[in-house]
C-alpha angles and dihedrals in degrees: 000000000000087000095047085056092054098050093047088033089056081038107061088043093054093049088036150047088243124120108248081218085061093064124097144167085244096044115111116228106232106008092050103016094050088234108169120191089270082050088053087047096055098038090045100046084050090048097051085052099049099045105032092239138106115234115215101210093153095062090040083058100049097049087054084049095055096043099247081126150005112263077246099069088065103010104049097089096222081068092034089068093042091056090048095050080051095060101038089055096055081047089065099035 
């Protein structure tokens, strides 16, 4: 996985004002990383590029929203980059 940190953490700096040393496998995208919904875009859009997926952060959002699961589950980029190698992985199979 640690790969997989360093591509979305590169990533995210690279989308983002935010700090690639600020970045870490426990930071929260958007509560500790500061990520609005144009952030999510960017970073998104780069994602589905580098990886060959398509990231569904808008159903990931509304199922936080409604409760299905914590932001964590998706947000919390330790769980961010587990969710992309999935994808990823049903993108190869």
């Amino acid at each position: 996985m640690s790969s997989t940190f360093d591509r979305l953490a590169d990533i995210i700096a690279e989308n983002t004002d935010v700090e690639r040393d600020a970045i870490t496998m426990d930071s929260h995208l958007t509560e500790d990383l500061g990520l609005d919904s144009i952030d999510m875009f960017d970073v998104t859009f780069a994602i589905d590029k580098a990886f060959d997926v398509e990231v569904p952060v808008e159903e990931w959002a509304e199922k936080v929203e409604k409760g299905e699961v914590p932001a964590e589950h998706y947000f919390l980029m330790r769980n961010f980059c587990a969710r992309i190698e999935e994808l990823a992985a049903q993108a190869s199979a």
